[in-house]
Biopython code that builds the backbone (N, CA, C, O; Angstrom):
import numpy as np
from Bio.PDB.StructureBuilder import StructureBuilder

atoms = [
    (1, "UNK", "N", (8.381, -79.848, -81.834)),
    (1, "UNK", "CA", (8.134, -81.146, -82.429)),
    (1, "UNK", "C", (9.253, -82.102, -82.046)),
    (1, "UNK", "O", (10.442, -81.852, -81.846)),
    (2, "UNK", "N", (8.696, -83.077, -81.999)),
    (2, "UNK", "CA", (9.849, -84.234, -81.454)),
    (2, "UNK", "C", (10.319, -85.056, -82.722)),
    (2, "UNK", "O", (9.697, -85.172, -83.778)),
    (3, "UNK", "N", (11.380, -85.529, -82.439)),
    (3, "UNK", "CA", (12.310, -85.960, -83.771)),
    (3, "UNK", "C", (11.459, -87.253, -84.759)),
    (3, "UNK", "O", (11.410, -87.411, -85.979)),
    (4, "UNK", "N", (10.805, -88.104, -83.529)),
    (4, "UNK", "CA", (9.982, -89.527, -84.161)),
    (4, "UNK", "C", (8.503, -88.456, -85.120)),
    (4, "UNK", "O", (7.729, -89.022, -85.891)),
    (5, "UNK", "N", (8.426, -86.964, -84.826)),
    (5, "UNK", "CA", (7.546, -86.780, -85.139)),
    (5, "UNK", "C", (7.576, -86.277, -86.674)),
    (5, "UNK", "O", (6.811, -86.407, -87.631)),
    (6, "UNK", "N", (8.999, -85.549, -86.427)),
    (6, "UNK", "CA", (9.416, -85.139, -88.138)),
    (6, "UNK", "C", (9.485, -86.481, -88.824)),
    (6, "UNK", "O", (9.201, -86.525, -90.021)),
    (7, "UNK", "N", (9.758, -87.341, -88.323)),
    (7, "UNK", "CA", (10.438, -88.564, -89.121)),
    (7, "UNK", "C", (9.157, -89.341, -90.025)),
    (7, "UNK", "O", (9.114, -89.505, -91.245)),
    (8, "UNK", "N", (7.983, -89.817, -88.822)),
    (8, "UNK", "CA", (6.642, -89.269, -89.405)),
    (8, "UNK", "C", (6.207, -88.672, -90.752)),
    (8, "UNK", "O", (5.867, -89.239, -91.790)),
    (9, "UNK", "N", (6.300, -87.526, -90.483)),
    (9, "UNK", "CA", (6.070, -86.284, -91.382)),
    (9, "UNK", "C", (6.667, -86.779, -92.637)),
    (9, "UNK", "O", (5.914, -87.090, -93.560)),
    (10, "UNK", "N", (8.339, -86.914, -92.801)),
    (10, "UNK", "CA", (8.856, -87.178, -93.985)),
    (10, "UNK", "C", (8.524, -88.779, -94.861)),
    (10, "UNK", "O", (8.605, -88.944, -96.078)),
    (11, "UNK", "N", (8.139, -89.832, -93.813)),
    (11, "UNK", "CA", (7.548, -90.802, -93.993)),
    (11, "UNK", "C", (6.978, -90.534, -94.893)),
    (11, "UNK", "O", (7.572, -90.622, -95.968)),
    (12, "UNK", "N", (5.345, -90.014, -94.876)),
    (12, "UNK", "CA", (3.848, -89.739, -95.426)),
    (12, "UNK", "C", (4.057, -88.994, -96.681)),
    (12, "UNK", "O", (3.390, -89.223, -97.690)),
    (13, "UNK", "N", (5.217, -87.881, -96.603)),
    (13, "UNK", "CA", (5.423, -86.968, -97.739)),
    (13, "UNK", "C", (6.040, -87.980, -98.861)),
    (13, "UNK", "O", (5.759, -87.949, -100.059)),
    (14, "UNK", "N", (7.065, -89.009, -98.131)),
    (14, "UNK", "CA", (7.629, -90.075, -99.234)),
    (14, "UNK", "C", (6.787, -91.304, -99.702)),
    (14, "UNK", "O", (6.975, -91.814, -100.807)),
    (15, "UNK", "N", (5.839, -91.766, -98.806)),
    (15, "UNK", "CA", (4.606, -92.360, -99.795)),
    (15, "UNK", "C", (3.334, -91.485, -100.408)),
    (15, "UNK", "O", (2.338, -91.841, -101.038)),
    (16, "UNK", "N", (3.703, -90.450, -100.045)),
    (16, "UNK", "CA", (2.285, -89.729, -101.143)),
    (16, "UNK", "C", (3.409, -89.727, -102.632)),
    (16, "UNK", "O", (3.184, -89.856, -103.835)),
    (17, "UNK", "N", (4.628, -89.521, -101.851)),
    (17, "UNK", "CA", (5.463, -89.055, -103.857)),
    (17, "UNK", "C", (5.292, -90.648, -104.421)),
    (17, "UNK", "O", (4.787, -90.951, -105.502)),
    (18, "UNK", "N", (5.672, -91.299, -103.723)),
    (18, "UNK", "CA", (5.267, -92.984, -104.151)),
    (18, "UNK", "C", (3.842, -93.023, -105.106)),
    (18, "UNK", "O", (3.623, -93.599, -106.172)),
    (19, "UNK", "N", (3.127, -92.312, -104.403)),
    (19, "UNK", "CA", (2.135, -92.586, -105.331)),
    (19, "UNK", "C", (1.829, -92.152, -106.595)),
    (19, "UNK", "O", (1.100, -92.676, -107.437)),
    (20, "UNK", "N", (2.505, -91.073, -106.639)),
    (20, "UNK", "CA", (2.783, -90.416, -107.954)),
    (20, "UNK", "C", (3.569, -90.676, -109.005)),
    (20, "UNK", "O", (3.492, -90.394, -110.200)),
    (21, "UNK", "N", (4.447, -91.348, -108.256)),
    (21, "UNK", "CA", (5.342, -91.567, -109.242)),
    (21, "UNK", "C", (5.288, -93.595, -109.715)),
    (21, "UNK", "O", (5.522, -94.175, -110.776)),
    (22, "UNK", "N", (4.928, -94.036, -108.526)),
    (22, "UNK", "CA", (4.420, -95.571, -109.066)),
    (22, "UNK", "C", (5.432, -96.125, -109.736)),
    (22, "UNK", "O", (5.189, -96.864, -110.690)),
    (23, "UNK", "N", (6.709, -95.857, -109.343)),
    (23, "UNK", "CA", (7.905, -96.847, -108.991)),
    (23, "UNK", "C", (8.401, -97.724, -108.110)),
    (23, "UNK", "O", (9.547, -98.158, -108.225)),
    (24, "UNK", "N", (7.844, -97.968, -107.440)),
    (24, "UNK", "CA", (7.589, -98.760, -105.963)),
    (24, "UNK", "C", (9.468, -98.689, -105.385)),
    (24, "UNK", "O", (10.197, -99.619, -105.042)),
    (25, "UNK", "N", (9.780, -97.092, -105.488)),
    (25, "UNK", "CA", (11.470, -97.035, -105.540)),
    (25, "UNK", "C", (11.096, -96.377, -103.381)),
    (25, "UNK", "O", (11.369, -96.826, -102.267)),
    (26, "UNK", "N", (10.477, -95.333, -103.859)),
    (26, "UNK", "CA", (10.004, -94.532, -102.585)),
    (26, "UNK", "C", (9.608, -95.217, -101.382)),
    (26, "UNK", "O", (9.878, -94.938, -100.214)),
    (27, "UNK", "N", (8.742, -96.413, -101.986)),
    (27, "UNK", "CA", (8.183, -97.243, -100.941)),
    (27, "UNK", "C", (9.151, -97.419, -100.123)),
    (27, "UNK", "O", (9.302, -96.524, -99.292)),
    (28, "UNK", "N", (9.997, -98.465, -100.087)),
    (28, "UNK", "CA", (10.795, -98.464, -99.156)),
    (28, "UNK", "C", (11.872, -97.774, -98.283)),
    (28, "UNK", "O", (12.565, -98.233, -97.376)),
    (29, "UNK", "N", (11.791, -96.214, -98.964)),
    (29, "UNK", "CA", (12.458, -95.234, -98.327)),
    (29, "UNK", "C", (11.712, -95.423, -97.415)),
    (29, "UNK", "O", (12.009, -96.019, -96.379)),
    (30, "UNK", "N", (10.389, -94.821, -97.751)),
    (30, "UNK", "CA", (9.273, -94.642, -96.333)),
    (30, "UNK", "C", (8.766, -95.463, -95.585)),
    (30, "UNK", "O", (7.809, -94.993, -94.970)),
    (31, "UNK", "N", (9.024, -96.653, -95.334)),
    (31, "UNK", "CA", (9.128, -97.506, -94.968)),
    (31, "UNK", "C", (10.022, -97.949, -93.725)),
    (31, "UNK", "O", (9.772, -98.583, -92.701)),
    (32, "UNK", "N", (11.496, -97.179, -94.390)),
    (32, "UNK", "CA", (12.885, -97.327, -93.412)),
    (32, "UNK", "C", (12.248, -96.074, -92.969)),
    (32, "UNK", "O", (12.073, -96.272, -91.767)),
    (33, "UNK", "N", (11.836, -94.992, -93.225)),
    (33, "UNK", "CA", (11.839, -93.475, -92.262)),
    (33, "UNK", "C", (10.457, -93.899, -91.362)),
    (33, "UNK", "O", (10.580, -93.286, -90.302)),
    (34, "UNK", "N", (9.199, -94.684, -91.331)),
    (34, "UNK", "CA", (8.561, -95.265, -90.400)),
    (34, "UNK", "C", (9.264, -95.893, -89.534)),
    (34, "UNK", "O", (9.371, -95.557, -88.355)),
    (35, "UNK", "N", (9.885, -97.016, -90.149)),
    (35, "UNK", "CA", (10.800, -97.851, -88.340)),
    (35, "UNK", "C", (11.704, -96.712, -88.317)),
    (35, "UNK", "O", (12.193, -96.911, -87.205)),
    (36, "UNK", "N", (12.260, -95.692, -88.732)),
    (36, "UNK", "CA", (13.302, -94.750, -87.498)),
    (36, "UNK", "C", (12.344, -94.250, -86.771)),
    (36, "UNK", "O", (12.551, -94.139, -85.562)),
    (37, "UNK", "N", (11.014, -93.813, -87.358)),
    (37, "UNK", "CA", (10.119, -92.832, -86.460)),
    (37, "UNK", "C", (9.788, -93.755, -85.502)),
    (37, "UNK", "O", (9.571, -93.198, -84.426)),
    (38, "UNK", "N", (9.639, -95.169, -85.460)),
    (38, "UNK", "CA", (8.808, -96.014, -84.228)),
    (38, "UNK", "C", (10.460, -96.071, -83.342)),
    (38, "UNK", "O", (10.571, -95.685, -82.178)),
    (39, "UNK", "N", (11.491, -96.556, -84.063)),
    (39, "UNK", "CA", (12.730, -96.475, -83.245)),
    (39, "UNK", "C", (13.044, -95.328, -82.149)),
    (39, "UNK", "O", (13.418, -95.450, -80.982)),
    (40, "UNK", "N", (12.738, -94.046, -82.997)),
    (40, "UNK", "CA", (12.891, -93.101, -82.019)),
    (40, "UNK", "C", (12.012, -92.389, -81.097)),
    (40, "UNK", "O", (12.198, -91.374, -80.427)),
    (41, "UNK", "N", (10.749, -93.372, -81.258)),
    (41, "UNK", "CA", (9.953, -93.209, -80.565)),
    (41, "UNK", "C", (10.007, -94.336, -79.177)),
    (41, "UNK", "O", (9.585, -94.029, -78.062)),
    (42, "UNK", "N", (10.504, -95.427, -79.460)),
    (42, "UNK", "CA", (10.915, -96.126, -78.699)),
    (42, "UNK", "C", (11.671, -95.829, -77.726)),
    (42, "UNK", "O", (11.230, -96.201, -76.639)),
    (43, "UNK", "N", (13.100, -95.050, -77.696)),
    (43, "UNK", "CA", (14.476, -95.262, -77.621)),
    (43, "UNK", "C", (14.304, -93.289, -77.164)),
    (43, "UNK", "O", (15.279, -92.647, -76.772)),
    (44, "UNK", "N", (13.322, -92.855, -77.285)),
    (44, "UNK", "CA", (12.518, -91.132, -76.798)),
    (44, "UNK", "C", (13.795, -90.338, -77.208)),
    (44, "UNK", "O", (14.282, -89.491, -76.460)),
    (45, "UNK", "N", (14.351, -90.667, -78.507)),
    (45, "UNK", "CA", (15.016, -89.409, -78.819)),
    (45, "UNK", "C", (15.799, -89.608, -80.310)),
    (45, "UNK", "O", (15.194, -90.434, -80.994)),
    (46, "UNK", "N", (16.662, -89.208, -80.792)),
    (46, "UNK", "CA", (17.376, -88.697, -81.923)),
    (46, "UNK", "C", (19.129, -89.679, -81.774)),
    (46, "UNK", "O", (19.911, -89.415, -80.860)),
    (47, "UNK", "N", (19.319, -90.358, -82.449)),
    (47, "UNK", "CA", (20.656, -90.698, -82.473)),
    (47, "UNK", "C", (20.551, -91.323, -84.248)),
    (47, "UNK", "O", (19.825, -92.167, -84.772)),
    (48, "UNK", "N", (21.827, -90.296, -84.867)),
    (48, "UNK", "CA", (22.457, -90.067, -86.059)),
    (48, "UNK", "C", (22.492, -91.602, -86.167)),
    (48, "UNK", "O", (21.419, -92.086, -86.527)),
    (49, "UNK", "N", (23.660, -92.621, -85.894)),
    (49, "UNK", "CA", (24.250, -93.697, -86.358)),
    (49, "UNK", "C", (23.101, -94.569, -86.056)),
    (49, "UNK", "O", (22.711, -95.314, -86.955)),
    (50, "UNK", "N", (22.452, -94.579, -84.814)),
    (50, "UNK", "CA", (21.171, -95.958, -84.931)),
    (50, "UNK", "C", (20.192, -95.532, -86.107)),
    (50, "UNK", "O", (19.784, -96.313, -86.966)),
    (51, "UNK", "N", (19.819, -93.963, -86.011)),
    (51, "UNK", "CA", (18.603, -93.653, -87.277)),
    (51, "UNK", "C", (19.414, -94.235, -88.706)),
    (51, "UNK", "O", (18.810, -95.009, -89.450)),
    (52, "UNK", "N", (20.498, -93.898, -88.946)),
    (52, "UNK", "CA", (21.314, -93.876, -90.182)),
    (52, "UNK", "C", (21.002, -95.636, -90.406)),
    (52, "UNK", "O", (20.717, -96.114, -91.504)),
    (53, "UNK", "N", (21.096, -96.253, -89.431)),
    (53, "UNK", "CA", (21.107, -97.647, -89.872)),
    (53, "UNK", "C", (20.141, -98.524, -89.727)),
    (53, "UNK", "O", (20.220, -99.643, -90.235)),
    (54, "UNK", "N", (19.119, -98.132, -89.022)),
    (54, "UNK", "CA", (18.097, -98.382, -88.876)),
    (54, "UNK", "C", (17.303, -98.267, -90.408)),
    (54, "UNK", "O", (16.750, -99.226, -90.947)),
    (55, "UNK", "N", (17.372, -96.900, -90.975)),
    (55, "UNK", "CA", (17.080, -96.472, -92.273)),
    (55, "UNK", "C", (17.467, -97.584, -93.190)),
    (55, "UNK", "O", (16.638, -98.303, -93.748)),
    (56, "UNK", "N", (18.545, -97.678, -93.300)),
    (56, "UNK", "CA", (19.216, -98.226, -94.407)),
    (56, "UNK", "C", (18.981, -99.767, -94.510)),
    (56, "UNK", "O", (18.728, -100.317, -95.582)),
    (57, "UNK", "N", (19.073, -100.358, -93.437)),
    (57, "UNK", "CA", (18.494, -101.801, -93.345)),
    (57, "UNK", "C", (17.246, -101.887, -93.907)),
    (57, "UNK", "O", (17.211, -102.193, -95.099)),
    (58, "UNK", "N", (16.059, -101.661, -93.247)),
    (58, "UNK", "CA", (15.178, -101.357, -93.173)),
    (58, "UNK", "C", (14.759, -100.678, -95.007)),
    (58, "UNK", "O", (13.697, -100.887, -95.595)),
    (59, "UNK", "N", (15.484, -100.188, -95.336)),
    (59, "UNK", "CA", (15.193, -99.275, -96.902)),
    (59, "UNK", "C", (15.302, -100.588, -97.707)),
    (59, "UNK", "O", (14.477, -100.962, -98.540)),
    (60, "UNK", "N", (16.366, -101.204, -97.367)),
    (60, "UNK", "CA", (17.167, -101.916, -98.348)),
    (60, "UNK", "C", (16.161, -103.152, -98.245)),
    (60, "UNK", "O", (15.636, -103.459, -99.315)),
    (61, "UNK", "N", (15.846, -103.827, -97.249)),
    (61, "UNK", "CA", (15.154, -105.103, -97.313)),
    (61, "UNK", "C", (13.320, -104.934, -97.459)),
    (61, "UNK", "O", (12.537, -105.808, -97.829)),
    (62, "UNK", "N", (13.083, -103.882, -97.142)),
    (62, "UNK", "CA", (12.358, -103.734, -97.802)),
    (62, "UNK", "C", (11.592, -103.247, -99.554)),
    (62, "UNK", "O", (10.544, -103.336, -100.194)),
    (63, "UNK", "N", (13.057, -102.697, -99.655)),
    (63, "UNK", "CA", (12.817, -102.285, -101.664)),
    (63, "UNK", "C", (13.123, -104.164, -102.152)),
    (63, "UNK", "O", (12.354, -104.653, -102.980)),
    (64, "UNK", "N", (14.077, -104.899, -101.652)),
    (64, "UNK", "CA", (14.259, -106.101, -101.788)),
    (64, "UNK", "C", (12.814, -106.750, -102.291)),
    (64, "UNK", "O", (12.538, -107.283, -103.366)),
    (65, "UNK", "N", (11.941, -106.493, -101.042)),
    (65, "UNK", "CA", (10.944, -107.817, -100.947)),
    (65, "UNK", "C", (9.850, -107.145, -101.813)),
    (65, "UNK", "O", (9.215, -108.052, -102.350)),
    (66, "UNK", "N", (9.440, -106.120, -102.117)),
    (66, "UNK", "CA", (8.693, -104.968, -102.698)),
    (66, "UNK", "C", (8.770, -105.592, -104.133)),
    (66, "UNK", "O", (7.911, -106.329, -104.617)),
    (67, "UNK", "N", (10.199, -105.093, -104.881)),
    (67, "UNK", "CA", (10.735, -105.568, -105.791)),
    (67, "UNK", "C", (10.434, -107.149, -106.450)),
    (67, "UNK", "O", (10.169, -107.287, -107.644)),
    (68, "UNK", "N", (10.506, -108.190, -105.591)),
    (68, "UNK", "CA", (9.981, -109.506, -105.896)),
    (68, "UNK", "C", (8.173, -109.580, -105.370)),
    (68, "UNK", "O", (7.691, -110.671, -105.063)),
    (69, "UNK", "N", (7.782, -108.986, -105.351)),
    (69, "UNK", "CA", (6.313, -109.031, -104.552)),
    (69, "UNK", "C", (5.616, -108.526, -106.232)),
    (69, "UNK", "O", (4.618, -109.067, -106.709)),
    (70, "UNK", "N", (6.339, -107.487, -106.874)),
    (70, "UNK", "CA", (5.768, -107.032, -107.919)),
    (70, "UNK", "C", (6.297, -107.342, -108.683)),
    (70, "UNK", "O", (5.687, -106.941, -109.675)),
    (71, "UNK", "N", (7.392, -108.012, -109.068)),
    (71, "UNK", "CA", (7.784, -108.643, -110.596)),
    (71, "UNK", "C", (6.736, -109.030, -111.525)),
    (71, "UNK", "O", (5.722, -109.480, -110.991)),
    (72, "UNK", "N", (6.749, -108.951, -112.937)),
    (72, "UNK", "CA", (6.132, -109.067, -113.497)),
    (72, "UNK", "C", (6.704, -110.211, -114.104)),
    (72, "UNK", "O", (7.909, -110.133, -114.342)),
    (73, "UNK", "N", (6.002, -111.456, -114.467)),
    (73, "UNK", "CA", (6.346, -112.631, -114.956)),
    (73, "UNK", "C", (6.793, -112.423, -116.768)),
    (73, "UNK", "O", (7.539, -113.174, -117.397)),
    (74, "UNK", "N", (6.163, -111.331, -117.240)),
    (74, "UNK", "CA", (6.543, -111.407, -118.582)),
    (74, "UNK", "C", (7.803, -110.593, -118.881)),
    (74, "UNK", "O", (8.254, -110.569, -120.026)),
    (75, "UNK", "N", (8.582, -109.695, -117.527)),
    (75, "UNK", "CA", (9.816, -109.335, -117.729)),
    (75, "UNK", "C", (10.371, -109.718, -118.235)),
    (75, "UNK", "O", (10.902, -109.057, -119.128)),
    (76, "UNK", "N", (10.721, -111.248, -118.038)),
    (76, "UNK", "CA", (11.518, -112.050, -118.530)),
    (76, "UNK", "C", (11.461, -112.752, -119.586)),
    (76, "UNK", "O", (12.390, -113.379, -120.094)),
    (77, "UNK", "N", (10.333, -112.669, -119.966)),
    (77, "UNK", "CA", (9.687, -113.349, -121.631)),
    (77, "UNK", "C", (10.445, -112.173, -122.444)),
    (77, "UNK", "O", (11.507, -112.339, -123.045)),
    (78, "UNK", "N", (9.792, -111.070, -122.371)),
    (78, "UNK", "CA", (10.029, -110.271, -122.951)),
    (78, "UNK", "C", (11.649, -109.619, -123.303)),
    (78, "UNK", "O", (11.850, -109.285, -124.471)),
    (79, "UNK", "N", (12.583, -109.478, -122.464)),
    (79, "UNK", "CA", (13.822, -109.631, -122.623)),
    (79, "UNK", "C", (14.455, -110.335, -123.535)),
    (79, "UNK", "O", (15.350, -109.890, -124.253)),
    (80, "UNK", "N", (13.776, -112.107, -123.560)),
    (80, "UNK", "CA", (14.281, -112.836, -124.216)),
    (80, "UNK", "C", (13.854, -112.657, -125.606)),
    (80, "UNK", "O", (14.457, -113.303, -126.463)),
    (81, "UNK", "N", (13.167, -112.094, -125.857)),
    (81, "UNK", "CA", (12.133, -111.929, -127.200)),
    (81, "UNK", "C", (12.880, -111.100, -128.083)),
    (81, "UNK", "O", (13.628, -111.405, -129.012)),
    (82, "UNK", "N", (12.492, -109.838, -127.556)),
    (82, "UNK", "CA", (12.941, -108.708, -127.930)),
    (82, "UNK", "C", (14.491, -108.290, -128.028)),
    (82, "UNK", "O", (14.679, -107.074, -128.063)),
    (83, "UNK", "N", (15.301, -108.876, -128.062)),
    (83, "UNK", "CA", (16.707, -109.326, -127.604)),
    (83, "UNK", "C", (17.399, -108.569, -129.385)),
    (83, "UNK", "O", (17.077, -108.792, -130.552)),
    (84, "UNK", "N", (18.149, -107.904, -128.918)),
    (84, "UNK", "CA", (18.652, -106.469, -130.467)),
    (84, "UNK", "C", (19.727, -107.042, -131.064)),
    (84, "UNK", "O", (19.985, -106.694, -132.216)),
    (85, "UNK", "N", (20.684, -108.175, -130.303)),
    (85, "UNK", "CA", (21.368, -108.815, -130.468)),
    (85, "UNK", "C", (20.883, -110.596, -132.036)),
    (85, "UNK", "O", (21.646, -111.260, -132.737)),
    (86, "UNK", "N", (19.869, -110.619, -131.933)),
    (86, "UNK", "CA", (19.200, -111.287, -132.622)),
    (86, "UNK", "C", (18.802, -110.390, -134.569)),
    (86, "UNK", "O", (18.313, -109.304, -134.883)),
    (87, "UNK", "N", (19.359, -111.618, -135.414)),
    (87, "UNK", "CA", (19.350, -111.152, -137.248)),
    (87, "UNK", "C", (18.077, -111.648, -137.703)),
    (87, "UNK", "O", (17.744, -111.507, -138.879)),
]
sb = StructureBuilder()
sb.init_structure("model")
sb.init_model(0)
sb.init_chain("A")
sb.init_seg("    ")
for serial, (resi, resn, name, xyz) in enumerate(atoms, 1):
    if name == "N":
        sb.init_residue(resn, " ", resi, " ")
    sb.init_atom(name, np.array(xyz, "f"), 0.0, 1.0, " ", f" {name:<3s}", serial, name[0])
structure = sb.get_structure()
């Protein structure tokens, strides 16, 4: 098996747990482990520091935009409401 192919593999295994668990936390793991798998499919091989950062960019800006894509507008109602600090 070739490395873009495991990468693949761990991809699919981290959005099926996504789905289970419906934290939209996973999503963007698997997300960053798709662009390493197209990266190293690109680039026909395995390198630690480009996968490592490739991942991590890629993880990070995508849990980012994920994160504001699903906000819920009454988060913030509700915070203010419910507030423990309040007699």
């Amino acid at each position: 098996m070739d490395a873009y192919q495991i990468s693949l593999i761990i991809s699919f295994i981290l959005a099926i747990a996504e789905v289970m668990t419906l934290s939209f936390i996973l999503l963007g793991f698997s997300l960053g482990m798709l662009a390493v798998s197209g990266v190293q499919y690109i680039f026909d091989g395995y390198s630690l520091n480009r996968d490592v950062m490739v991942f991590a960019l890629v993880s990070v800006v995508s849990f980012l935009v994920i994160r504001k894509l699903f906000k819920k507008k009454s988060d913030l109602k509700m915070l203010a409401e419910d507030d423990i600090n309040q007699y």
